[in-house]
N, C-alpha and C positions, 0 to 999 in steps of 0.2 A: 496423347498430350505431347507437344512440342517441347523439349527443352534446351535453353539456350548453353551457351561454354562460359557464363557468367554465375549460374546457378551457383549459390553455395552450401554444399552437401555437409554436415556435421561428421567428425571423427567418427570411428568406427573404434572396434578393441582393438584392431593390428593397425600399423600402417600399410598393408596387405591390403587386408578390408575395404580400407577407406579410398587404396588407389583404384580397388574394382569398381567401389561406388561412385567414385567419380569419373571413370570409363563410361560405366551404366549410363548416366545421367548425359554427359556432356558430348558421347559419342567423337571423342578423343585420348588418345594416348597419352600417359601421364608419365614426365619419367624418375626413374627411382635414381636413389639416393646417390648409387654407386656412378650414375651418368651424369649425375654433379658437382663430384668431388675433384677430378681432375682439370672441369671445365673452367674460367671466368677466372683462374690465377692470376695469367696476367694480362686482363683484359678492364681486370676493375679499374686501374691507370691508366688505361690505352687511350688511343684516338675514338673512344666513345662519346666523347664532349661530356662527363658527369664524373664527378668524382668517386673516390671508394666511398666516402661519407655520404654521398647522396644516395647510391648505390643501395645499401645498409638501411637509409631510410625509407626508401619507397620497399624492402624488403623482397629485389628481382635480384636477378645474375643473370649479368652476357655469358654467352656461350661460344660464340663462335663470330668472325668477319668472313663475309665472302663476297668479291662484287658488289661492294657500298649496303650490304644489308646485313645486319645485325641478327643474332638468333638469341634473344633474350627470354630465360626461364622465368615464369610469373606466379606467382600464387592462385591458386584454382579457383579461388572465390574474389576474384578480382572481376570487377563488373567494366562496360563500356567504358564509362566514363575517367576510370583507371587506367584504362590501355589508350584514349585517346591523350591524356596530358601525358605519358610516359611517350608517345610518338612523337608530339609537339617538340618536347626535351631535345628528342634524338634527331630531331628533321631539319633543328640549327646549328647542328654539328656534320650535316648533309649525309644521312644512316637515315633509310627504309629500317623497319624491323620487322621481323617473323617472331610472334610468340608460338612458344610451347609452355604447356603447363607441367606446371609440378605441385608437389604438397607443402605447405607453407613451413612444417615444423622440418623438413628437410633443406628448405632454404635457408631456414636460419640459420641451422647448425653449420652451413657452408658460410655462409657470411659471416658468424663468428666467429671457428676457427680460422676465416683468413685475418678479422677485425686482429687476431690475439700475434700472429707472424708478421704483422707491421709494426717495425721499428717506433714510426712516428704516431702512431696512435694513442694518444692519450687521454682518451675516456674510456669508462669502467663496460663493464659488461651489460649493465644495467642501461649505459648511454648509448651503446653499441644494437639497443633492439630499436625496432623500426620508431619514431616518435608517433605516427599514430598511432600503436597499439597504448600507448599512453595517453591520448585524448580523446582516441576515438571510441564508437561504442566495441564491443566486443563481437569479433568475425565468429559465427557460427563454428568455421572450420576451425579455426584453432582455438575454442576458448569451452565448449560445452563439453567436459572430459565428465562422463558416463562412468559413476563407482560398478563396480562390481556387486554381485549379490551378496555379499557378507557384509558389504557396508552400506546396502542400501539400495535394491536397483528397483524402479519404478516398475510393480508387477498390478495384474489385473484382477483385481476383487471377482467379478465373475466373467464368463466369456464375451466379448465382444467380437462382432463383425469386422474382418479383416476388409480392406481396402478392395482386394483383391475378390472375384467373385469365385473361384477355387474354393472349396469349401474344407479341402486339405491340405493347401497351402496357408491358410488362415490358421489355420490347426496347431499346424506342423513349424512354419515359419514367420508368423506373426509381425514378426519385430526386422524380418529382414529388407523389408523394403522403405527407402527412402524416405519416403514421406511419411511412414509411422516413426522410423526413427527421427527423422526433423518432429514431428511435434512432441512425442514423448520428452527427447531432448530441450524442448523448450520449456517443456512443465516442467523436467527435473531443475533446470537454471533457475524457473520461479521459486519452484520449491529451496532450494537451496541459496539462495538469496532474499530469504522469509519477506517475500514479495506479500499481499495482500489481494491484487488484482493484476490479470494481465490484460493487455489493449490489444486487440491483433488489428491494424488498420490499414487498408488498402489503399494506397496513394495511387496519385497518378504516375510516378516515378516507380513503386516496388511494392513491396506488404512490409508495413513498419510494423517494429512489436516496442512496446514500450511497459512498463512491472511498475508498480506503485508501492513505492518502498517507504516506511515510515510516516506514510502519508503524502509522499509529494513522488509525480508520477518523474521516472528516469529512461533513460534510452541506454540498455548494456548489450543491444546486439546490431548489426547491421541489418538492414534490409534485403531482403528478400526479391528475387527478382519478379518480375510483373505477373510472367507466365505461370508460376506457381502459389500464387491467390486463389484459384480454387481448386487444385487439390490440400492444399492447407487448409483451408473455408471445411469445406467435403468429409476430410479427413476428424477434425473437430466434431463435427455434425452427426458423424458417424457415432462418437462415443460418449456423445451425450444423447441419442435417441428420437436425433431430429428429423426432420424430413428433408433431405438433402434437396429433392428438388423445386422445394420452396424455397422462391430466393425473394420473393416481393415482399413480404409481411416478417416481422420479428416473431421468433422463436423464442424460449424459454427450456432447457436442460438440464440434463444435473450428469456428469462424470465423478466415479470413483474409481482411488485407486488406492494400493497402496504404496509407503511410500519410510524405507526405513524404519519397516513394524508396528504402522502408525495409518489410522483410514484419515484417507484427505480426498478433501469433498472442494469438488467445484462448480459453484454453479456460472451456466453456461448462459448466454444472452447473444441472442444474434439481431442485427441491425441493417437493413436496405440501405445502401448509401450509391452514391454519383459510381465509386469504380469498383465496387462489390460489396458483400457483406461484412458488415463491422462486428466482432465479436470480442468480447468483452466476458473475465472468468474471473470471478470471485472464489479466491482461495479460503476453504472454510478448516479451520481444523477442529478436531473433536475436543482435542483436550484442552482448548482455552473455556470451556465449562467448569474446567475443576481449576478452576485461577481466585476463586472465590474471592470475597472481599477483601480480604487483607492484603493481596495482590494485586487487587485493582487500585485501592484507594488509600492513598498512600495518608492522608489526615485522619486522625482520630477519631474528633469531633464530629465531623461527614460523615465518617464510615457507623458511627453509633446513631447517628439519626437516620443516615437511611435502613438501617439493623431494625429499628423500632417501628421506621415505614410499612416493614416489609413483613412484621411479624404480627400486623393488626389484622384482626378475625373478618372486617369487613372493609367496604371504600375503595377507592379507585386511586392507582400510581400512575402519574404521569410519567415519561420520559421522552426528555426533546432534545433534539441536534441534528444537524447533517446528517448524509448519508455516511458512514463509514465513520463515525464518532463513540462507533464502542457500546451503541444502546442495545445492540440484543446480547451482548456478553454481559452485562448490568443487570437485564433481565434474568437471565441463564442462571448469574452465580444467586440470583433472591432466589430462584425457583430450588437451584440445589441445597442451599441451606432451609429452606424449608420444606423440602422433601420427605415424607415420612410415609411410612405405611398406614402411616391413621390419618392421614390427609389426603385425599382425590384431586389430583391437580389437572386440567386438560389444558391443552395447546390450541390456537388455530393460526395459523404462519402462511407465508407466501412469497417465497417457502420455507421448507421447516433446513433449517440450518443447522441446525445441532443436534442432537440424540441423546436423549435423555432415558435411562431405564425407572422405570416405578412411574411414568408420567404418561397421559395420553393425548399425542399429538396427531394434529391433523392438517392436510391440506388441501388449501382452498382450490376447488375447481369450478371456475366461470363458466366452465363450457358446459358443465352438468349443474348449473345451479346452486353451486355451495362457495357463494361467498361468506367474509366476514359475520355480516347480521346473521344469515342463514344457521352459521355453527353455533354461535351463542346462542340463539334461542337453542338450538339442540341441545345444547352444552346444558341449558337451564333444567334440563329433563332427565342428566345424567348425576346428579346427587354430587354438583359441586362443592370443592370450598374456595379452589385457588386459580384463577381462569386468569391465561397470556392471549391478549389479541395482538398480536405482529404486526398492526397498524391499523393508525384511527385515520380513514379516510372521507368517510361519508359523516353524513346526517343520519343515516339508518343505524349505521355502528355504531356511533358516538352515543347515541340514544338507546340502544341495545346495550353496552358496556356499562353506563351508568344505570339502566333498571337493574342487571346485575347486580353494580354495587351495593344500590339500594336496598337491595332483598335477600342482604345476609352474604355475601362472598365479596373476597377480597379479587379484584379485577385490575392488571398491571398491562398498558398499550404502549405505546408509542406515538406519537405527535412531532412532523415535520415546521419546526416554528426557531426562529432565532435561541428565546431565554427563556426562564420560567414566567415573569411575567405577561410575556405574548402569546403563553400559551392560553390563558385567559380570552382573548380578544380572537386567537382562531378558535376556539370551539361556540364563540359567540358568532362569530362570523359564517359556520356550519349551520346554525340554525338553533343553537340547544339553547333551551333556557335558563336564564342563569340560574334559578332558585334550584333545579338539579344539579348544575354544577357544585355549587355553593355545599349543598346537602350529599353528596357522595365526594368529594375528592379530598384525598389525605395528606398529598404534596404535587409538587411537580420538582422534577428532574433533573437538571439541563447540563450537559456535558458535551467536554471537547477531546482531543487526544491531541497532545504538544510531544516533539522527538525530544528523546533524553539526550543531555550528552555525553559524549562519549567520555569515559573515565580514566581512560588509558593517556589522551593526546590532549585532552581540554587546555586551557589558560587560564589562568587567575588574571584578572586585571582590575581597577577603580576602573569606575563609568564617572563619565563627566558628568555637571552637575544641569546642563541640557540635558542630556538622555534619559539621567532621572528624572526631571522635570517632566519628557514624553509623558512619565506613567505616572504623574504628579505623586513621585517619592521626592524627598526630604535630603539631599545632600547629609546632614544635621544627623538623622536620624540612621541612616544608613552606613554610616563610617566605620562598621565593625561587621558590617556583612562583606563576606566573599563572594565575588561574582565572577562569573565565569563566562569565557564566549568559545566557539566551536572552532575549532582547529581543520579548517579547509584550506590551506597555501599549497600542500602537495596533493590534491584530489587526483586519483586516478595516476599518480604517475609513483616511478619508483621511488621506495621510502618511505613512501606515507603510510598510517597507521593499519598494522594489518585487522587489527580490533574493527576498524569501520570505515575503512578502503578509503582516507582520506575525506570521507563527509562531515567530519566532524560529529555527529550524530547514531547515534545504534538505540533502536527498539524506540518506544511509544510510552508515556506515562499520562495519566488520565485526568480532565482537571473537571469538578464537579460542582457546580448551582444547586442548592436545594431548597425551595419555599418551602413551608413546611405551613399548612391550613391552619390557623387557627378561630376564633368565636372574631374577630374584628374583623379578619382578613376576607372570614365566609359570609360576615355581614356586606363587607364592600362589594362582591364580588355577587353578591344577589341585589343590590342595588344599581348593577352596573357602572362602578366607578373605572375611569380609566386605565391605562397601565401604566401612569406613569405613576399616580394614585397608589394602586397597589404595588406597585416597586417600592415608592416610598416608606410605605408598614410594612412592607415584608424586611425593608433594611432596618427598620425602627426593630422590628422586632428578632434581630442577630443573624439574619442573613449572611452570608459569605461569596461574593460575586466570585464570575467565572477569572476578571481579572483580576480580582485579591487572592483566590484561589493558586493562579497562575505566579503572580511575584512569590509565595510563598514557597512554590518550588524552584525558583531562581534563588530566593534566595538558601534553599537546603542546597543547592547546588544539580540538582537535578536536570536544568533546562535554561536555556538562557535568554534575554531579554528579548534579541533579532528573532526569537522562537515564539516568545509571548506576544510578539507586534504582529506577528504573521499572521496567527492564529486567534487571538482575543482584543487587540487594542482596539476598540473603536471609541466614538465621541462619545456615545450613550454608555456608553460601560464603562470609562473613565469618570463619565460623571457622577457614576453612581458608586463606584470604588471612593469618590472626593468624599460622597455623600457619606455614606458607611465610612469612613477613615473619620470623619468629623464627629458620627454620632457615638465613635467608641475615644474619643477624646476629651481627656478631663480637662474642662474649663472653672476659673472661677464664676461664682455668679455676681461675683460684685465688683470685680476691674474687666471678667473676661479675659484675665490672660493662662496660659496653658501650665495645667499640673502635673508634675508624677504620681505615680500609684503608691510611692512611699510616703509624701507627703501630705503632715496631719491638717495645715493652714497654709494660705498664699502668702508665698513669702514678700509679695509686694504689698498687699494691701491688709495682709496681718486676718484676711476672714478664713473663720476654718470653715472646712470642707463639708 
């Protein structure tokens, strides 16, 4: 495999290490610290045409003039397009340049110490680092610092296939070749930035990697240069058990490892695309199973109805939202609290995400004939009481899940559908008929996940009485709540909150819809009435929408409005927030105008209540 002098190789534990591996790689000489310190003193002012401020910013050092050509030290992961605007620069001050490389954390420290011996310098230390390492994403080489084994170092649950086809070098030195440390190192940065999912994506320019933080995907590394997409691809591929040399069809995988005394499970997805395989890794961890409800759901009121959902001896639970909206940790934490030894619970997943002991989980395998339907009828034969299907995708499932219910077990799926009410209208649209929906189902589900904000950096501020108006709140009504918005003016640069690196936002809090079936709702819904129908009696009868849900943790302070519009504000869900706001408001019946809850008679019109 060809490698280019662009390539950018991750730290090592010495700057030793790291200058070998970038020799390895780049098949150039890299030079050390000591060959920098006397170089570019007084050259940063010279007849270079750039100032020491710019100097500082692009994060190079001249080294030397000789015969119109400049020898400027660069940072090792400095790509083309780097060294062609750094020539540009220097080609109208009439300087050719010669680069040589060096390691990035050795430049700095040169260009600070000289930043600190200039008289006229008057910004901090903090202003004195390059400015894109403040906007940009983060340089593999200088930003992926690797803890040591007492704090944490990314080891292997059981043996995996070295890169290398030496069956003793794998053995013996696993970790020492480049591109296992480039991807290790890139899970550990996932990991340690409680990413959720990484993107590995082949552009036509390099292999972008991008981490799904909080739910909204971010860019904290640079790209990767072109020629090593597939030993990055390959390498992946390796330790999730795929077949490296399928590259035309998608794959499915799983990688364990551990990871600071902790098993962390990723499952692995690989994707045929225009300039290589697109792989995509969902970070699973184990112990968000024991988060249980109290930790998930932050209301009361929700948290005891789905409690009661979830503890009935038969009937079918729905659960709907997105992908990555928290439904199988929903699932997980009912399953843990009803976990018992006097209770037979089976699983059937695809795949199984979590580990549960005392429970029997199973995975679906297409290619041998055990899909969904296939395990439930099995499951039916195993002396059930409490059956999770991982998803309702067919007409066959659907209709397998509900005999289940019908015949004595409690049966909890999943359903890709907007709200609770539309989930009505997709399992009619499946095929099923309503009279069984009607007759097996106990509730439906519907949940979102909004970022918290962050607590450390937030703002208190009034919202106008437009903005309230967005979420049809009440100026009036609202004038003793504190609202909060997120604190992003110094994103990414120095200063900003170390609590949540200037996003204004850290972690995920959960926001939850729950119908709840009752004798009118099961009549409509075997009559085939609407959804807009059945919206309407499920709010008649104290529903709690995803967006009343959501203002209510704005207003405890938890998340803030720009979060709720992102995530929940749409026309239909406002309307039905107006709706439900209206049916929990005391009117008189004889002027119609608005009561409080303390008040025994209308004070206009003198009628009591």
């Amino acid at each position: 495999m060809t490698l280019s002098p662009s390539r950018p190789v991750p730290e090592a534990n010495s700057e030793e290490q790291q200058r070998l591996e970038v020799e390895l790689l780049v098949g150039e000489p890299v030079l050390h610290a000591k060959e920098l310190e006397p170089a570019g003193q007084n050259l940063l002012l010279d007849s270079t045409g750039l100032s020491s401020d710019r100097w500082r910013q692009l994060g190079a050092l001249p080294l030397g003039l000789s015969d119109g050509r400049l020898s400027v030290a660069v940072p090792s992961h400095w790509g083309p397009q780097q060294r062609h605007e750094l020539s540009d620069e220097l080609l109208r001050a009439g300087l050719a340049i010669d680069f040589k490389l060096a390691l990035a954390s050795d430049l700095r420290s040169v260009l600070s110490a000289q930043a600190q011996t200039e008289t006229t310098l008057s910004q901090t230390d903090a202003d004195s680092q390059p400015i894109e390492a403040a906007i940009a994403p983060r340089s593999l080489t200088k930003d992926l610092n690797i803890p040591d084994a007492s704090e944490g170092e990314l080891l292997e649950v059981s043996e995996i296939e070295d890169l290398e086809s030496n069956p003793t070098d794998a053995n013996t030195g696993a970790n020492t070749s480049p591109i296992i440390s480039l991807v290790d190192r890139i899970l550990i940065e996932a990991l340690t930035l409680g990413a959720s999912d990484i993107h590995v994506e082949p552009q036509e320019s390099g292999l972008e990697m991008r981490f799904r933080i909080d739910g909204v995907l971010q860019k904290h590394l640079e790209a990767l240069p072109k020629n090593l997409t597939p030993a990055v691809t390959s390498r992946i591929k390796i330790m999730a058990d795929l077949d490296i040399a399928e590259r035309r069809l998608p794959q499915d995988g799983r990688i364990r490892r551990m990871f600071r005394g902790k098993k962390m499970d990723f499952r692995v997805s690989t994707l045929p695309s225009r300039n290589g395989e697109k792989i995509c890794m969902r970070l699973l961890d184990s112990g968000a199973t024991q988060l249980g409800l109290e930790t998930l759901i932050t209301d009361v009121d929700t948290r005891k109805t789905l409690r009661e959902l979830g503890s009935k001896p038969y009937g079918m639970i729905l659960v709907t939202g997105p992908t990555g909206s928290g439904k199988s940790t929903t699932l997980y934490a009912l399953l843990a609290e009803r976990n018992d030894p006097s209770i037979n619970i089976s699983t059937v997943e695809d795949p199984i995400e979590y580990t549960l002991n005392g429970i029997t989980q199973t995975q679906v395998n297409r290619d041998k004939g055990l899909d969904f339907s296939t395990a439930l009828r099995a499951f039916m034969r195993q002396d059930p009481d409490v059956l999770l299907v991982g998803e309702t995708r067919d007409l066959e499932t659907a209709k397998t899940a509900i005999e289940a219910a019908l015949t004595g077990h409690l049966v909890m799926t999943t359903l890709h559908c907007n709200d609770t009410s539309s989930a009505i209208a997709r399992l009619d649209e499946m095929g099923v008929e309503p009279f069984m929906v009607s007759a097996s189902l106990l509730g439906i589900i519907s949940q979102r996940l909004v970022r918290r904000v962050c607590v450390d950096c937030r703002i208190s501020y009034n919202p106008s009485q437009e903005e309230l108006g967005r979420f049809g709140l009440l100026s009036s009504l609202e004038n003793n709540v504190r609202f909060f918005k997120a604190n992003t003016q110094q994103k990414n640069q120095a200063g900003c909150c170390k609590t949540c690196n200037g996003s204004g936002y850290k972690g995920r809090v959960g926001v939850y819809e729950i119908l709840r079936i009752n004798d009118l709702l099961a009549a409509a819904i075997a009559k085939r009435e609407t959804t807009d129908v059945i919206r309407r009696m499920a709010l008649e009868n104290g529903m709690k929408t995803l967006l009343g849900y959501g203002l209510q943790l704005v207003r405890e302070g938890l998340t803030t409005l720009a979060e709720v519009e992102r995530m929940l504000l749409t026309d239909s869900g406002l309307e039905s927030e107006r709706r439900s706001r209206s049916l929990s408001t005391l009117t008189c019946r004889t002027c119609g105008a608005g009561l409080q809850d303390e008040w025994l008679e209308c004070p206009y019109c003198l009628t009591n209540r």
